[in-house]
Backbone as numpy.savetxt, mean C-alpha at the origin, in Angstrom:
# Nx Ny Nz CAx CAy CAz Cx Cy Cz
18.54 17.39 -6.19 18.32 17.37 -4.76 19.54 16.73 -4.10
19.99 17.23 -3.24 21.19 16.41 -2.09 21.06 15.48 -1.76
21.64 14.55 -1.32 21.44 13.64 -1.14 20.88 13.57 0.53
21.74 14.39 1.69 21.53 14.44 2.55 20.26 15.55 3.03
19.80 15.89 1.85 17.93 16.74 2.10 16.97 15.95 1.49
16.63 14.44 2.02 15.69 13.53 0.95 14.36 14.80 0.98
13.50 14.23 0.11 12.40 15.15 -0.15 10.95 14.61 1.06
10.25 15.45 1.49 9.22 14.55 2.70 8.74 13.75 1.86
8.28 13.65 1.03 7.26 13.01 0.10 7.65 11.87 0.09
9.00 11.64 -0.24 9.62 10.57 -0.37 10.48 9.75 0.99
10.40 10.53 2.16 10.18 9.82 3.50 9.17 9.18 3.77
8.24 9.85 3.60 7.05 9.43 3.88 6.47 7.82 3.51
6.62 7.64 2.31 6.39 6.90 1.47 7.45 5.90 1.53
8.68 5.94 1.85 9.63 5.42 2.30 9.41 4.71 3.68
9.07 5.19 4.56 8.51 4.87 6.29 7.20 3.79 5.89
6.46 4.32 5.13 5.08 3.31 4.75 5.41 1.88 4.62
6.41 1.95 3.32 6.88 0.80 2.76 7.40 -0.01 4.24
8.15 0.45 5.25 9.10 -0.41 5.84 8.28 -0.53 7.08
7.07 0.41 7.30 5.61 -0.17 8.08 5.14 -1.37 7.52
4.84 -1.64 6.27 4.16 -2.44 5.82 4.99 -3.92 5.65
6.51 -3.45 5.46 7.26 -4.79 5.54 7.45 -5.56 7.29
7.74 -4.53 7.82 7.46 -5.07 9.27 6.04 -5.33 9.56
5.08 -4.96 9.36 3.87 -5.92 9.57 3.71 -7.20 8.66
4.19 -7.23 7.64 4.02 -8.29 7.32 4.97 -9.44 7.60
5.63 -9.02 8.05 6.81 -9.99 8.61 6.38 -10.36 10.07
5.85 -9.81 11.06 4.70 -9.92 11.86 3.51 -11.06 12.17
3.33 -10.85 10.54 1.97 -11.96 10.08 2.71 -12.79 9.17
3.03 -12.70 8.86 3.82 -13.90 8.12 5.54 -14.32 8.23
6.37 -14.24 9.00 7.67 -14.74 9.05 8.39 -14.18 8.32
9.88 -14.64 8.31 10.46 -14.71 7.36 10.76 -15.04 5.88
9.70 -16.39 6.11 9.54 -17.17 5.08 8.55 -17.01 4.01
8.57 -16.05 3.36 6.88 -15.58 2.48 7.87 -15.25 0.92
6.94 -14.66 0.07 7.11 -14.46 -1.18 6.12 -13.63 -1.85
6.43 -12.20 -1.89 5.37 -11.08 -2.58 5.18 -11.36 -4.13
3.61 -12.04 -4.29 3.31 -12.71 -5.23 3.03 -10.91 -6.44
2.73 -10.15 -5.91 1.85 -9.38 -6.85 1.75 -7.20 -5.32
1.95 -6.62 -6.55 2.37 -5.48 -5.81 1.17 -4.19 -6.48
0.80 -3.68 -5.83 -0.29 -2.26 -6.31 0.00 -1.11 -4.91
-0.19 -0.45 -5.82 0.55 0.97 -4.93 -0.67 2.12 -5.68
-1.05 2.79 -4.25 -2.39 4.03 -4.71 -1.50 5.19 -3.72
-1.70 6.07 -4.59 -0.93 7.00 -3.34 -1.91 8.57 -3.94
-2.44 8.94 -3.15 -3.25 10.58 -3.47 -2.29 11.56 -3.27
-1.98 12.45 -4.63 -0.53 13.25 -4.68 -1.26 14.49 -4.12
-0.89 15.28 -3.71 -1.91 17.17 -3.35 -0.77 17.56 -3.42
-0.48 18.65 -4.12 0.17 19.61 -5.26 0.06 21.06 -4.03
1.44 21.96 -4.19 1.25 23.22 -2.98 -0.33 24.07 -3.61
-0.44 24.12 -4.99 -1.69 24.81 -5.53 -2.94 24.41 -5.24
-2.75 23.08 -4.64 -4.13 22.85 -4.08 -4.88 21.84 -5.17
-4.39 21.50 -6.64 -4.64 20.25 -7.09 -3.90 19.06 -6.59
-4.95 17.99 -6.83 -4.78 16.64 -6.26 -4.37 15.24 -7.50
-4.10 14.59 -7.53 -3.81 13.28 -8.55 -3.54 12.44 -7.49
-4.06 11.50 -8.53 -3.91 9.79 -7.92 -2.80 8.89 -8.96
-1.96 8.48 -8.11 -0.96 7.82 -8.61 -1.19 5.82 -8.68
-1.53 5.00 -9.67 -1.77 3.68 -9.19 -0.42 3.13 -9.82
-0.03 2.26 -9.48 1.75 1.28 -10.04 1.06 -0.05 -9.86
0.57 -0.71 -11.19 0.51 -2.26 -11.03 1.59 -3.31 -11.29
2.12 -3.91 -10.34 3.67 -4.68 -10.76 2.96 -5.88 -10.73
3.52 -6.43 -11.84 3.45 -8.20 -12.47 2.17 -8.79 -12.88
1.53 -7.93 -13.11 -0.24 -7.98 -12.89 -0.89 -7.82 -14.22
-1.86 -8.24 -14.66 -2.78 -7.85 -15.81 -3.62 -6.85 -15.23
-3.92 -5.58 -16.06 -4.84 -4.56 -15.77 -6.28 -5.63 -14.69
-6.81 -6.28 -15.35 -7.81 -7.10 -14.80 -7.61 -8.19 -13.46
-6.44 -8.21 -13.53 -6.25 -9.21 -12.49 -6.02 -8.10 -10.87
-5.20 -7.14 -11.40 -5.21 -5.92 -10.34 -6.28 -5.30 -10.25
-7.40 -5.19 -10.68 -8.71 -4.88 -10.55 -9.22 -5.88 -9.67
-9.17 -7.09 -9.88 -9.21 -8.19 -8.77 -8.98 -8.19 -7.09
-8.04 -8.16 -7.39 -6.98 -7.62 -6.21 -7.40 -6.53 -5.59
-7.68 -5.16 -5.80 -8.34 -4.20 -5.50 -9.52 -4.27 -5.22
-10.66 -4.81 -5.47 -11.61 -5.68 -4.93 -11.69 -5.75 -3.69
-10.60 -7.20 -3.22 -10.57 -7.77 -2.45 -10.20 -6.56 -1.48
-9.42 -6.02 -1.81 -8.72 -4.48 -1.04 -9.54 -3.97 -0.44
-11.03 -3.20 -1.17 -12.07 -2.99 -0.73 -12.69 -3.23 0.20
-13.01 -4.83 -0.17 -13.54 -5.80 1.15 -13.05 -5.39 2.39
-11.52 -5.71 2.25 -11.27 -5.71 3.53 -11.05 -3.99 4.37
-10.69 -2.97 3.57 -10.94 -1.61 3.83 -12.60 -1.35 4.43
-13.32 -1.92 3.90 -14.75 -1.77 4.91 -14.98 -2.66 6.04
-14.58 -3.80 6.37 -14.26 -4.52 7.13 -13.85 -3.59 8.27
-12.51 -3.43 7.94 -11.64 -2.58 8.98 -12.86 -1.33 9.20
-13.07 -0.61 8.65 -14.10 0.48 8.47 -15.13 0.35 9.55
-15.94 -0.83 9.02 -17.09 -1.04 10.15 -16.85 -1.54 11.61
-15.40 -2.43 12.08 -14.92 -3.49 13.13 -14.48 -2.62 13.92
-13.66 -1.25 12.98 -12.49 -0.52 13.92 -11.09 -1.27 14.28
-11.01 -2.44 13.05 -9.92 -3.22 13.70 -9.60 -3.84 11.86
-8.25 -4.22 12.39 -7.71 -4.99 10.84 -8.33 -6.63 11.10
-9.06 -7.15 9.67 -9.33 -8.79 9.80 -8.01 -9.14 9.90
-8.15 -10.26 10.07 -7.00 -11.28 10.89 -6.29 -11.57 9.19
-5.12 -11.79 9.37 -4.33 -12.07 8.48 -4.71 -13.08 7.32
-5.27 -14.43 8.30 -5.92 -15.39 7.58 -7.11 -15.25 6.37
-7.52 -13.70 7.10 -8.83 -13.61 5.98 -8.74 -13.34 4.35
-7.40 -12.69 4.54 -6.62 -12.26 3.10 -6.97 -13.34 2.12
């Protein structure tokens, strides 16, 4: 691939990341430290199959199961409020 034709897939996912760093810089400053990283991304294929992609960084299978959990929580939260819990709730 060229360099100057990135692929969408990988814009996309690219834009997410630097959404998610500017919000968290937002809610938390400058001053923070990303203890622990999980990444879910739903792939859909032009044929119309789908895969799920998970990346656990620095994590025990079980401890990112943890973590995902908590993920949950707050995904229904948001779900039922219509709004993100407050940073603090993390």
């Amino acid at each position: 691939m060229p360099d100057d034709a990135m692929n969408p897939a990988r814009t996309k996912l690219i834009d997410e990341v630097m959404a998610q760093m500017e919000a968290i810089e937002a809610d938390f400053g400058d001053e923070f430290e990303i203890d622990n990283v999980i990444t879910i991304l739903r792939i859909q294929q032009p044929d119309g199959s789908a895969g799920i992609r998970v990346r656990n960084v620095t994590m025990s299978p079980l401890e990112a199961v943890g973590l995902l959990s908590v993920a949950q929580d707050l995904l229904k939260t948001m779900a039922t409020s219509g709004s993100p819990p407050d940073a603090d709730d993390e």
